[in-house]
C-alpha positions as CSV (number, residue, x, y, z in Angstrom):
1,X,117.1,3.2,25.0
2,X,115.4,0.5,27.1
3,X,112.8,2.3,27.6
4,X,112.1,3.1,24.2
5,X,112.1,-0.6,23.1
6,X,110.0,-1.3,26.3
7,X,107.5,1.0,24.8
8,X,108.0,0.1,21.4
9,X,107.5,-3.8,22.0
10,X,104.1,-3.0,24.0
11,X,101.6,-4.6,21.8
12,X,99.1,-2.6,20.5
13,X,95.3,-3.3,21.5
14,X,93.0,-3.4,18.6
15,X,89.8,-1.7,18.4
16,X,86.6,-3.7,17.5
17,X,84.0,-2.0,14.9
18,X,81.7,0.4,16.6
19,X,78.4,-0.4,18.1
20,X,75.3,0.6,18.7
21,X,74.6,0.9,22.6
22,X,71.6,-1.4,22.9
23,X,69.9,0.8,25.3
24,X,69.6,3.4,22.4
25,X,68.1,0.8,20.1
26,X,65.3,0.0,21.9
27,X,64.4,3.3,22.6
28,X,64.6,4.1,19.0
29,X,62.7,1.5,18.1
30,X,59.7,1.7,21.4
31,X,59.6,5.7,19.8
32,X,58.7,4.6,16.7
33,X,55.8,1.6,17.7
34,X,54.7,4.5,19.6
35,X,54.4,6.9,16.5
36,X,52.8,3.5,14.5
37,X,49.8,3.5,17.1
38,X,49.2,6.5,17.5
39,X,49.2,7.1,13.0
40,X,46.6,4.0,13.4
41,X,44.6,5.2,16.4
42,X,43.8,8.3,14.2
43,X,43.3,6.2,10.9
44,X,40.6,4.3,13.1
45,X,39.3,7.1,14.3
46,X,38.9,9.0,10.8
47,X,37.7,5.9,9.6
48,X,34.8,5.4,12.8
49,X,34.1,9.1,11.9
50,X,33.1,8.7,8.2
51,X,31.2,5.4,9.3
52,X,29.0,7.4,11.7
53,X,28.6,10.0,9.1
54,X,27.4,7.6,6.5
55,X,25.2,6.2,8.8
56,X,23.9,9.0,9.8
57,X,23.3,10.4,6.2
58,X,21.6,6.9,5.3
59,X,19.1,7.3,8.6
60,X,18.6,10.6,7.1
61,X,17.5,9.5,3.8
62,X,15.6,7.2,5.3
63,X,13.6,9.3,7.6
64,X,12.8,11.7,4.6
65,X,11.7,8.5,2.5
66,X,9.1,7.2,4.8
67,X,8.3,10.8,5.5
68,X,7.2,11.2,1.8
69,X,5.4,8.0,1.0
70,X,4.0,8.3,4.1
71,X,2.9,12.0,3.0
72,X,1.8,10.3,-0.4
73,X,-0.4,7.8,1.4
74,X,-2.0,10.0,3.3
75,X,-2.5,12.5,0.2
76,X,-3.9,9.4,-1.5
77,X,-6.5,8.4,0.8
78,X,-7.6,11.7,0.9
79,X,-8.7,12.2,-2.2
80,X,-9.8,8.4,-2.7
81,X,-11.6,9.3,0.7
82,X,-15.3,9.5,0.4
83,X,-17.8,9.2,-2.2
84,X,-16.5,9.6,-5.8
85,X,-17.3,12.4,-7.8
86,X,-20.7,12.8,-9.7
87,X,-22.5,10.2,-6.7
88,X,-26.0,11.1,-6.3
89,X,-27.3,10.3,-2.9
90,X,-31.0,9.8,-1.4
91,X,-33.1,9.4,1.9
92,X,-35.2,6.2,1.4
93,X,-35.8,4.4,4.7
94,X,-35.1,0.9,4.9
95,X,-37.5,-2.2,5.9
96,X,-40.5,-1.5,4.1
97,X,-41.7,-4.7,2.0
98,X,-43.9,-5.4,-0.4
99,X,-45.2,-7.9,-3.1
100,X,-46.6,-5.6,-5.7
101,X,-44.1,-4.0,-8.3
102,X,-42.8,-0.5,-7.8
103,X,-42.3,2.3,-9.4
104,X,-38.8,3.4,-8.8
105,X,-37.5,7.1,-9.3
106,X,-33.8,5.8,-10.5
107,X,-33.0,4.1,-13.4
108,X,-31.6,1.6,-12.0
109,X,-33.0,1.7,-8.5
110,X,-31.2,2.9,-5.5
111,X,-33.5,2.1,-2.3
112,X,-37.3,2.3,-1.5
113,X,-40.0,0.0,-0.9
114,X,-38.7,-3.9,-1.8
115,X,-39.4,-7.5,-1.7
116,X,-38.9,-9.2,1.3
117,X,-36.5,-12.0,-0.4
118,X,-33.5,-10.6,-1.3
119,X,-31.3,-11.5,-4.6
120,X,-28.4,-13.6,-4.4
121,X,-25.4,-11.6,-5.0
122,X,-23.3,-12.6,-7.7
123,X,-23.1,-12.1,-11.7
124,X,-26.2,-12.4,-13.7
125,X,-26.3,-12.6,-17.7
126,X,-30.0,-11.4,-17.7
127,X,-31.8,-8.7,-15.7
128,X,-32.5,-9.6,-12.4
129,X,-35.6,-8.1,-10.2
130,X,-35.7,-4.4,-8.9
131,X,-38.0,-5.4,-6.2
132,X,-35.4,-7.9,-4.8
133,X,-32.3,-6.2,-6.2
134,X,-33.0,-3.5,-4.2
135,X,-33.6,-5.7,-0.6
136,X,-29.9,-6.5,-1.5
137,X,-28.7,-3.1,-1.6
138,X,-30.2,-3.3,1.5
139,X,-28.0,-5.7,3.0
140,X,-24.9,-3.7,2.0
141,X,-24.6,-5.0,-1.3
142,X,-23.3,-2.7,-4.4
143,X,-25.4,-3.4,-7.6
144,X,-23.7,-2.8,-10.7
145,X,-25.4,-3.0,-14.1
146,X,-24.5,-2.2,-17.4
147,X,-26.0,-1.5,-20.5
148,X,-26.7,-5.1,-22.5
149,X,-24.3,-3.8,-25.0
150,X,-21.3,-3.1,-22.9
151,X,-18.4,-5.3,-24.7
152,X,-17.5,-8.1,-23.6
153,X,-14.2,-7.6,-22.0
154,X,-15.8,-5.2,-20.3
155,X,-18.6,-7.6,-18.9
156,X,-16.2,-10.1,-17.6
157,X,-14.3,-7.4,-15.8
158,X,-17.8,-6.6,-13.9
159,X,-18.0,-10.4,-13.4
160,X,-15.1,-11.0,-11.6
161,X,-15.5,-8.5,-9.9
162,X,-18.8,-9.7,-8.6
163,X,-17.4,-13.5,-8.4
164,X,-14.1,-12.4,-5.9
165,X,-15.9,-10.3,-3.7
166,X,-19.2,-11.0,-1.3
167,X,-21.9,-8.4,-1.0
168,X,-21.5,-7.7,-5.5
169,X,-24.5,-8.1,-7.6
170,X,-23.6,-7.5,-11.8
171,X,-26.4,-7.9,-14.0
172,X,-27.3,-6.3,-17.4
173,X,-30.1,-3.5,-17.2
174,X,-31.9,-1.9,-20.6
175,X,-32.1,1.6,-20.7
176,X,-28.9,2.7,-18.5
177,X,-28.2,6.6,-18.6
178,X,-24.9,5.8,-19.1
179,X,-22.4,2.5,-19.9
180,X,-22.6,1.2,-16.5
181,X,-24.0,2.7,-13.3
182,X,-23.2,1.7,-10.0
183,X,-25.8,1.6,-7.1
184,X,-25.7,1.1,-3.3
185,X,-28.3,2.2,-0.6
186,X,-29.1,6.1,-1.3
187,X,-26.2,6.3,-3.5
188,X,-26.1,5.5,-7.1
189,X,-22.8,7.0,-9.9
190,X,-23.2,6.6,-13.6
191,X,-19.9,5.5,-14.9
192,X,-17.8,5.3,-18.7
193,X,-17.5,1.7,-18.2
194,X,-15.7,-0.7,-15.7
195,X,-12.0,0.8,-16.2
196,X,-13.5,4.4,-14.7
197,X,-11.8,4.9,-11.5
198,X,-14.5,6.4,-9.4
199,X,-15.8,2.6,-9.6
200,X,-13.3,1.4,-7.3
201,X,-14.2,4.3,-4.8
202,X,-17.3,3.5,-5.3
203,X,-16.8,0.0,-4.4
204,X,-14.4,0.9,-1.0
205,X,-17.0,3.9,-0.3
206,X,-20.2,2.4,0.0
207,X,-20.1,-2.0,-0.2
208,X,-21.1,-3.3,3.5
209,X,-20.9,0.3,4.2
210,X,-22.7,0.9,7.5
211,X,-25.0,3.4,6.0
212,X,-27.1,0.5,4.9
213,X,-29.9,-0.6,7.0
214,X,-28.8,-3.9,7.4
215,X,-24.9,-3.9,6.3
216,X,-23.7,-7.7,6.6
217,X,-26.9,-9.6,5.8
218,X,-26.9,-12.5,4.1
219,X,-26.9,-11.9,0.1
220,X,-27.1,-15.7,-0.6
221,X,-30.3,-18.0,0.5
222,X,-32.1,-15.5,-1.2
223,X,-33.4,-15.5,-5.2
224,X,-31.5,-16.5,-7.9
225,X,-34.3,-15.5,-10.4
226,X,-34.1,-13.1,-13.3
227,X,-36.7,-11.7,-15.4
């Protein structure tokens, strides 16, 4: 009996809630950081990837842009290369002066026999001189007349065309074969008027163009006369 109230008096030891250990935790919670950087690592590197390939795409485009207008220019020059369609050309030699008038084979005059003072280049409202028109052309200057009736809009796009660029001589001429013709040094086109686009090309082809006996003289000091 003693010993059964012995054991029955024991006091009994109470159990606290159950824990974690904290060993456990930490690993649990090192695996998952782990899993964390490696989802972001491969989010970066998804990410990196479609960067480079939009980069790369764009230098694409790029290249393949400048190839084209390149391509374009080069197209365009080509056929703005040259002298324009229609262009007559001659043979006269240069340096041979003379005081008497001449009989020229063009309408207006493209080289040949001249006076030995040049006219100034620049626009004219009357006819200037063939004899010293043409000892311009000389020079490297690019004559351009037009007919006395060309309207006036017209005229005053020949005139600043002469008044913005050197080596440009506009005057009106009678008898023109056609609206306006422009000349240069064994080269002469006959053109609808000032908007026609082989003027331009005319222009680039054949003003201070080294085809001229003396390209780069002086077209100033010269005449300012007109007839």
């Amino acid at each position: 009996m003693a010993n059964k109230r012995e054991h029955q008096q024991q006091p009994e030891q109470q159990q606290g809630p159950a824990r974690t250990p904290r060993p456990r935790t930490e690993a649990a919670q090192l695996r998952r950081d782990q899993r964390l950087a490696a989802i972001e690592r491969d989010l970066r590197r998804r990410r990196l990837r479609r960067v480079g390939l939009g980069i790369v795409a764009l230098a694409l485009a790029a290249v393949v842009v400048v190839v084209a207008v390149q391509a374009t220019r080069e197209d365009d020059d080509e056929t703005a290369a040259g002298p324009p369609a229609g262009t007559q050309t001659f043979a006269y030699l240069g340096g041979v002066h003379t005081e008497e008038p001449v009989a020229y084979a063009e309408v207006p005059p493209a080289g040949g026999p001249h006076s030995a003072v040049w006219q100034n280049c620049g626009y004219y409202a009357e006819p200037v001189g063939n004899e010293h028109a043409v000892h311009s052309l000389e020079h490297g200057a690019v004559w351009l007349t037009y007919r006395p009736d060309l309207p006036a809009d017209q005229v005053a796009t020949l005139q600043d065309l002469a008044e913005n660029q050197d080596h440009v001589l506009v005057s009106p001429y009678p008898g023109l074969p056609s609206p306006v013709v422009a000349s240069a040094w064994n080269a002469q086109v006959m053109l609808d008027g000032p908007a026609d686009p082989r003027l331009e090309q005319f222009m680039r082809e054949y003003r201070l163009s080294p085809d001229a006996p003396e390209p780069g003289a002086l077209c100033s000091n010269g005449t300012s006369e007109t007839v």
